[in-house]
DRENDREN-163017 format. One line per 10 residues: number of its first residue (from 1); their letters; for each residue x, y negated, z of C-alpha. Coordinates in steps of 0.2 Angstrom, whole numbers, plus 5000, padded with zeros to 4 digits. Layout:
# residues N
NUM = A = X/Y/Z ~ ...
# end
This chain:
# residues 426
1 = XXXXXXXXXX = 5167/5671/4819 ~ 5147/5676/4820 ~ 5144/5659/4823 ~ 5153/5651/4813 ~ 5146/5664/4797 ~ 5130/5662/4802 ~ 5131/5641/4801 ~ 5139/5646/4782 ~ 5126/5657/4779 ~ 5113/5644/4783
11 = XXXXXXXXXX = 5121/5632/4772 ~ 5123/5643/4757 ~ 5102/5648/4760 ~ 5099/5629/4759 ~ 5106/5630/4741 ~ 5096/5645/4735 ~ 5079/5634/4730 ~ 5088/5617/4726 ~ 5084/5609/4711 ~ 5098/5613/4699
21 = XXXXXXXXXX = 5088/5609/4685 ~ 5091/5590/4690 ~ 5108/5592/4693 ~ 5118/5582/4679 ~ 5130/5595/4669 ~ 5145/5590/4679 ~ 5138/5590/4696 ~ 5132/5610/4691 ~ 5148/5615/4686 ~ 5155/5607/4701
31 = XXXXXXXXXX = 5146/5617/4711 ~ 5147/5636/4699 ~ 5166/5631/4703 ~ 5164/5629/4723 ~ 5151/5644/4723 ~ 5165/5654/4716 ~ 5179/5649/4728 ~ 5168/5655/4741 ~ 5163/5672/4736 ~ 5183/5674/4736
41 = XXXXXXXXXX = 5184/5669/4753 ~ 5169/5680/4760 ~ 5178/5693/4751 ~ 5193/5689/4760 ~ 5184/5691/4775 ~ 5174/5705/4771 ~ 5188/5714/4769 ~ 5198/5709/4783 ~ 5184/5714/4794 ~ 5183/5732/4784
51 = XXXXXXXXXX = 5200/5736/4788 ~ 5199/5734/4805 ~ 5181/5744/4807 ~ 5191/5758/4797 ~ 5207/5755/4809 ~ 5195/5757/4824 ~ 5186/5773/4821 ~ 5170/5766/4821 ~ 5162/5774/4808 ~ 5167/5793/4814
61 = XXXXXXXXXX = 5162/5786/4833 ~ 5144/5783/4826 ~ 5143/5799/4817 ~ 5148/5797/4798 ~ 5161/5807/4790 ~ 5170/5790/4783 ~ 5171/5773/4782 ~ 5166/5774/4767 ~ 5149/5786/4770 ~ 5147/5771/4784
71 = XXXXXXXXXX = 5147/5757/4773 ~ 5136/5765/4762 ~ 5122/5768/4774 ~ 5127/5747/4781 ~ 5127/5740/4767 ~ 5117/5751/4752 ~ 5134/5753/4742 ~ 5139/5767/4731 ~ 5150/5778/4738 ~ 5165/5774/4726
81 = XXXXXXXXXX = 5161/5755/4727 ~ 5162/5757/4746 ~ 5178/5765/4743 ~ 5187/5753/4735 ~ 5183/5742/4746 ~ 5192/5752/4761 ~ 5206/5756/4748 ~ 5210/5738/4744 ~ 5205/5731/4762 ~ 5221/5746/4767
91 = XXXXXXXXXX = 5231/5740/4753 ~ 5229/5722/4758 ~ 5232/5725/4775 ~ 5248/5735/4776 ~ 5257/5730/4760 ~ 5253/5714/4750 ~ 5249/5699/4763 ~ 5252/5687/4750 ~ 5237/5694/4740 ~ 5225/5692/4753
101 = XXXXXXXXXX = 5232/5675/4757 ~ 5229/5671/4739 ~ 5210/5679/4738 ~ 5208/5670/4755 ~ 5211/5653/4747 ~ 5201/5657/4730 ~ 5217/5658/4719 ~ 5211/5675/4714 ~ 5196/5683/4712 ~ 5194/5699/4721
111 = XXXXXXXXXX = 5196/5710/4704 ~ 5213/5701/4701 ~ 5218/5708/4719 ~ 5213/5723/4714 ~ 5226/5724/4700 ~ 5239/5714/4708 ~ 5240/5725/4725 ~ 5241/5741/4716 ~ 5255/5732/4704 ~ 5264/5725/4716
121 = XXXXXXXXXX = 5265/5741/4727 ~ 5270/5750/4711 ~ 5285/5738/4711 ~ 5289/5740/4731 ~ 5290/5758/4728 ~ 5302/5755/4711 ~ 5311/5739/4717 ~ 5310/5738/4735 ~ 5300/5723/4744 ~ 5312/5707/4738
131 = XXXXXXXXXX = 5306/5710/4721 ~ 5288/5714/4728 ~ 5286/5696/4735 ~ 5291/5690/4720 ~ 5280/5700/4710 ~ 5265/5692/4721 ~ 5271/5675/4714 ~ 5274/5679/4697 ~ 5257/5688/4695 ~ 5246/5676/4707
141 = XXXXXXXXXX = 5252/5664/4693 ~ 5246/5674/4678 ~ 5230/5676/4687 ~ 5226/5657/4684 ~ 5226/5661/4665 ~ 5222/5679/4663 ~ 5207/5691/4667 ~ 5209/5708/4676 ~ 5210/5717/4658 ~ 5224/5707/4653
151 = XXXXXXXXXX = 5231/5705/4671 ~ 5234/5723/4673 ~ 5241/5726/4654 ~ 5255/5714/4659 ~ 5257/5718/4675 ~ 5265/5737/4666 ~ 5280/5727/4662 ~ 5284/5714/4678 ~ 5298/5721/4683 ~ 5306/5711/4667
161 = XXXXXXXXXX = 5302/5698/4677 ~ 5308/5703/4693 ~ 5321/5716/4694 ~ 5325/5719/4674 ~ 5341/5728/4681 ~ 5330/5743/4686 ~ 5316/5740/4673 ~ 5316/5755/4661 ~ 5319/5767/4676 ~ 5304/5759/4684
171 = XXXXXXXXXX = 5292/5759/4671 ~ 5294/5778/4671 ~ 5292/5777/4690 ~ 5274/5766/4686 ~ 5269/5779/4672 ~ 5271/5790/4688 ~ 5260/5779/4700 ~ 5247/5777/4687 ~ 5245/5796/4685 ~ 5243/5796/4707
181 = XXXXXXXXXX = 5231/5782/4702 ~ 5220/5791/4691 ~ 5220/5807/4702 ~ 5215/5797/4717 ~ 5200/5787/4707 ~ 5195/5803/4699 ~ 5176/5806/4705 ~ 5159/5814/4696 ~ 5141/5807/4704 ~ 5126/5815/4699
191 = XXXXXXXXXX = 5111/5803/4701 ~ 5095/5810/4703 ~ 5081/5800/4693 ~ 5063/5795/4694 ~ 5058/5808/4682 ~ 5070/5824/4690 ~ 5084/5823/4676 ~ 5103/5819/4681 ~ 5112/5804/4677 ~ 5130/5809/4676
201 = XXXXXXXXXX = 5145/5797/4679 ~ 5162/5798/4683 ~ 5180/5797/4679 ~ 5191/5811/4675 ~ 5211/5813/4675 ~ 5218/5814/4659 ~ 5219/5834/4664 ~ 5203/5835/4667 ~ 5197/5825/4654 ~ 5206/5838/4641
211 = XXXXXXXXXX = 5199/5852/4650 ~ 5182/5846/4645 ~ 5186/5840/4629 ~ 5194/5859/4623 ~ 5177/5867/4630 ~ 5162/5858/4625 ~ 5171/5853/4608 ~ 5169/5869/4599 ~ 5153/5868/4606 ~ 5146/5851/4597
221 = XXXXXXXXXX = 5147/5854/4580 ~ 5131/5853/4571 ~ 5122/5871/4571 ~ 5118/5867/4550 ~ 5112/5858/4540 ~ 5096/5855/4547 ~ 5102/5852/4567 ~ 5095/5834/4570 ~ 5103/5832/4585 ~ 5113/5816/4590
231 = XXXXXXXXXX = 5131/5817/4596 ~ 5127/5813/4615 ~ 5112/5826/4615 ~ 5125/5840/4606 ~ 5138/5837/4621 ~ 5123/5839/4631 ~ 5118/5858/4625 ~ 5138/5861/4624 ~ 5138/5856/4645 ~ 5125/5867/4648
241 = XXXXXXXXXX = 5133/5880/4637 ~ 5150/5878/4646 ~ 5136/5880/4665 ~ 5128/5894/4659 ~ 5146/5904/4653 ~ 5153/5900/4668 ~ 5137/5907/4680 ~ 5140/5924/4669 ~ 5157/5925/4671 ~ 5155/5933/4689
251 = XXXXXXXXXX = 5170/5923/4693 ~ 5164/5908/4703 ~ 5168/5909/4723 ~ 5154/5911/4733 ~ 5144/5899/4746 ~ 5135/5903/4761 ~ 5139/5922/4757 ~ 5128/5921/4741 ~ 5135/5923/4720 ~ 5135/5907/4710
261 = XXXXXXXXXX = 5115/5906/4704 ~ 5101/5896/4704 ~ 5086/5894/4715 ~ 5069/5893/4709 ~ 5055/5891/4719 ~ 5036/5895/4710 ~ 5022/5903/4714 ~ 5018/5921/4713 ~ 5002/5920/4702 ~ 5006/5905/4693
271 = XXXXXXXXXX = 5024/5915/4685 ~ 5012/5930/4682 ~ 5003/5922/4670 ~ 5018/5914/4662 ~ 5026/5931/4661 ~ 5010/5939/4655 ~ 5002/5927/4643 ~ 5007/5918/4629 ~ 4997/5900/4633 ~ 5004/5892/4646
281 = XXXXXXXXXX = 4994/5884/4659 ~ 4993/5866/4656 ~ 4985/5860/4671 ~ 5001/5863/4680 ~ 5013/5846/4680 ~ 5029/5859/4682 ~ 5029/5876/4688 ~ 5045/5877/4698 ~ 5057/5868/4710 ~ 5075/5871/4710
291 = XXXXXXXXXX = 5086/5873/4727 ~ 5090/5853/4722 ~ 5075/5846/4722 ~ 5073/5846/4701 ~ 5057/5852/4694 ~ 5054/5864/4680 ~ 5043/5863/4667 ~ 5032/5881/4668 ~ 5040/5884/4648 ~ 5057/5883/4657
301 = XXXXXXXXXX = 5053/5893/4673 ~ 5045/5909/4661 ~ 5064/5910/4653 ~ 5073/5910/4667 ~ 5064/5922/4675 ~ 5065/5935/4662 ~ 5085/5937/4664 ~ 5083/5933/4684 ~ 5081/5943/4702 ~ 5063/5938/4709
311 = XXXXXXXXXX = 5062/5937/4728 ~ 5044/5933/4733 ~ 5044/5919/4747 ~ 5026/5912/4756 ~ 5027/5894/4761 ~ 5015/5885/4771 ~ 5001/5871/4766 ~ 5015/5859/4772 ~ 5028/5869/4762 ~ 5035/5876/4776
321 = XXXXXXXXXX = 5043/5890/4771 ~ 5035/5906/4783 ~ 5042/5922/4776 ~ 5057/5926/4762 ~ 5064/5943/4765 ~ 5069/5950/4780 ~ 5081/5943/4796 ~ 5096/5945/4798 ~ 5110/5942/4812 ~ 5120/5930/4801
331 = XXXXXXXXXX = 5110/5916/4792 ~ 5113/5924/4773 ~ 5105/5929/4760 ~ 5086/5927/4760 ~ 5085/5916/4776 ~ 5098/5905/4769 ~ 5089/5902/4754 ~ 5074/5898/4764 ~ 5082/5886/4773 ~ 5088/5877/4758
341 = XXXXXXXXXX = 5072/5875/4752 ~ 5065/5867/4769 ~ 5083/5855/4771 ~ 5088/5853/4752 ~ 5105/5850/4758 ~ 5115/5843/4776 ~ 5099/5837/4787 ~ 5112/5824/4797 ~ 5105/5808/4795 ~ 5113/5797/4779
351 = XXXXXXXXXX = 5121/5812/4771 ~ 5120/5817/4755 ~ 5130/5835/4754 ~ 5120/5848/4744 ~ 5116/5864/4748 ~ 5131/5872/4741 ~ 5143/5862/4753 ~ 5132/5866/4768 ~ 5133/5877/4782 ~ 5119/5884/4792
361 = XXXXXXXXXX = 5120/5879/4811 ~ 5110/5888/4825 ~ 5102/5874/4834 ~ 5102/5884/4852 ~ 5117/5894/4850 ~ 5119/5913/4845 ~ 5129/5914/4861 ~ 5119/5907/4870 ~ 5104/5919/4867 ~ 5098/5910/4851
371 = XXXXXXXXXX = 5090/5920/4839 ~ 5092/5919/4820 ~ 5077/5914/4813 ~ 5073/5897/4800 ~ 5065/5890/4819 ~ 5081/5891/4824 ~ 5094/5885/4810 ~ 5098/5868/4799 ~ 5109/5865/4787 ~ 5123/5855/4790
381 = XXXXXXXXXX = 5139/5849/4780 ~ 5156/5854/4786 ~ 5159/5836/4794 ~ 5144/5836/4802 ~ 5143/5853/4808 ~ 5157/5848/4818 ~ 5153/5831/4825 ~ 5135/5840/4831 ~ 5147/5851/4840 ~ 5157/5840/4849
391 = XXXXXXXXXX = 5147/5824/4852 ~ 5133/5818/4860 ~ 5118/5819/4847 ~ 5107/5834/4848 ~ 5093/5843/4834 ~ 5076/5848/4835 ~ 5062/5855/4823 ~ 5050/5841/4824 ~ 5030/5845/4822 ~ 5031/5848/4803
401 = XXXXXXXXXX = 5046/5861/4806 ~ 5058/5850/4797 ~ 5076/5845/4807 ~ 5076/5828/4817 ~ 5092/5821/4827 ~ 5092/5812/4844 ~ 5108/5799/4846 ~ 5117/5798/4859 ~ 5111/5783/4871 ~ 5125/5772/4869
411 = XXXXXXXXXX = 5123/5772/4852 ~ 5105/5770/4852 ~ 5096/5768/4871 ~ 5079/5770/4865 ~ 5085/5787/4856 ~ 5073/5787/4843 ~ 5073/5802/4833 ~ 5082/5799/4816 ~ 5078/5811/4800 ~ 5089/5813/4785
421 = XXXXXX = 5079/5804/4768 ~ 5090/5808/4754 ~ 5082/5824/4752 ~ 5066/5822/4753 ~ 5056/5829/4743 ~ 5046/5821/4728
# end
């Protein structure tokens, strides 16, 4: 099979820099046609070789959480495109042959098998798997003269087509799988950008998506006459509104043994003279770093420090952190935070947890005579916590006191030392 890609890879390279601007129109659409049946194809592939990866455990065995996290470090996906991919490479798989036999030959394009597998195991569930393989026909069919939009709009009523005995009791039962639908898809990522500001995407379940709605609603309405903001920056305000009622509720659970609150890091005379003087110091680019890497403007770092708890912490020309507060037995309170502004969140290489799902790991064991110290602690997620614990790989402080990992050596025999990068700092 690596042969024989490779010799199509090869070919396809060769048709990167021809000429298509000597082509004649026919010969060009000709060739759109046959570069189309074969990005089906490779997705067939792709796929088939997905599912069997995921069937094999390979991605846990090499140290990620999920097939998905693997794929995303392989191949540079985003975790939710790197999950459909495992979704529909499963669904393919186990229930809908005939869908991957029809992406396989180009009949479909791999959005169309998207909404054909989950249609036609909303009819398996409803109908049984007679009326399933026909619903594979029927909308393989429709798939030669539809789009995915339209595909999936008629695809709410097949069982017309295919089982009209049971069709009203079965739409209920898809009404039923859509809502499983929507709570599986649901997701929220927070991009960090260029310039520290969020970008925030996502897709909510109708629940959530009310939730939302009732408690930033009262919250957008212009302040008066003169409030020149624009709808999308009002939502705005009313999120951070909703952040900031929920901080001072007191109700939120606690992580790492701390209250819900947020970390900022500044220097001791800088914030005096934003608490002292009324000019602020322009010279300064920002004034403060929060526990996520963000930066804050010295404006924004004066008001939150006059309705905040100030611990001083001393950091290093390296911004090693040296002192915050005194030790303790367990790695709370001060030490934690210290050790969140050094690992910004899980330190295992290709993760991407934050802080707040994190736990902090003593890298030679408190049982074993370890002592509690930032020297001796990273942060790691709750997966990752446990695959340290029970594999191979090992951690160290490497010589600028940040957390590197050593593989085991059949993974990697020259056990190079491997660093975690989605955190670092800017």
């Amino acid at each position: 099979m690596v042969e024989e890609l490779a010799q199509a890879d090869g070919a396809v390279a060769a048709c990167v820099d021809a000429a298509t601007w000597a082509q004649a129109e026919h010969d060009l659409i000709a060739a759109l046609d046959a570069a189309h049946r074969l990005e089906q194809r490779l997705a067939a592939v792709k796929l088939a070789l997905i599912r069997e990866i995921d069937a094999r455990g390979t991605a846990r065995a090499q140290g990620a959480s999920s097939t998905a996290v693997w794929l995303r470090e392989r191949l540079h996906l985003t975790i939710p495109a790197a999950r459909r991919l495992v979704d529909l490479a499963t669904a393919l798989d186990t229930a809908n042959p005939g869908v991957r036999r029809a992406l396989a030959d180009a009949t479909i394009t791999l959005d169309q098998a998207r909404v054909i597998a989950d249609t036609v195991t909303t009819v398996h569930t409803a109908a049984g798997p007679e009326a399933a393989d026909k619903a594979v026909g029927v909308l393989v069919h429709w798939a030669g003269q539809f789009d995915p939009t339209l595909l999936r709009k008629l695809g709410t009523r097949i069982l017309d087509h295919v089982a009209p005995d049971i069709a009203d009791t079965a739409a209920r039962a898809a009404l039923q799988a859509e809502t499983t639908r929507a709570t599986r898809d649901r997701h929220l990522t927070l991009s960090e950008q260029t310039d520290g500001r969020l970008r925030l995407t996502g897709t909510l379940d109708a629940e959530t998506a009310g939730l939302l709605r009732a408690a930033i609603d009262p919250l957008t309405a212009p302040s008066g006459p003169d409030d020149a903001r624009t709808p999308g920056q009002r939502r705005h305000d009313a999120l951070a509104d909703v952040c900031r009622l929920s901080l001072r509720t007191g109700q939120l659970p606690e992580h790492g043994g701390e209250p819900a609150q947020i970390v900022v890091t500044t220097s001791y005379d800088g914030l005096a003279r934003q608490l002292n003087t009324s000019t602020l110091d322009t010279g300064l680019l920002h004034a403060g770093t929060l526990d996520t890497g963000l930066h804050l403007t010295p404006e924004t770092v004066r008001r939150l420090a006059c309705d905040a708890t100030i611990l001083p912490a001393v950091l290093g020309s390296a911004s090693q952190v040296l002192d915050v507060g005194r030790q303790r037995r367990l790695i709370t309170g001060p030490l934690r935070r210290a050790l969140v502004l050094r690992d910004r969140g899980c330190a295992f290489p290709g993760c991407d947890r934050p802080p707040r799902w994190c736990d902090a790991h003593h890298i030679h064991h408190w049982a074993d005579g370890g002592t509690t110290n930032l020297d001796n602690a990273v942060l790691l997620c709750g997966h990752h916590h446990r695959h340290l614990h029970h594999s191979d790989w090992t951690v160290r402080l490497g010589g600028d006191s940040h957390p590197e990992f050593i593989p085991p050596a059949w993974l990697d025999p020259e056990q190079v030392p491997r660093r975690n990068h989605y955190h670092r700092r800017r």
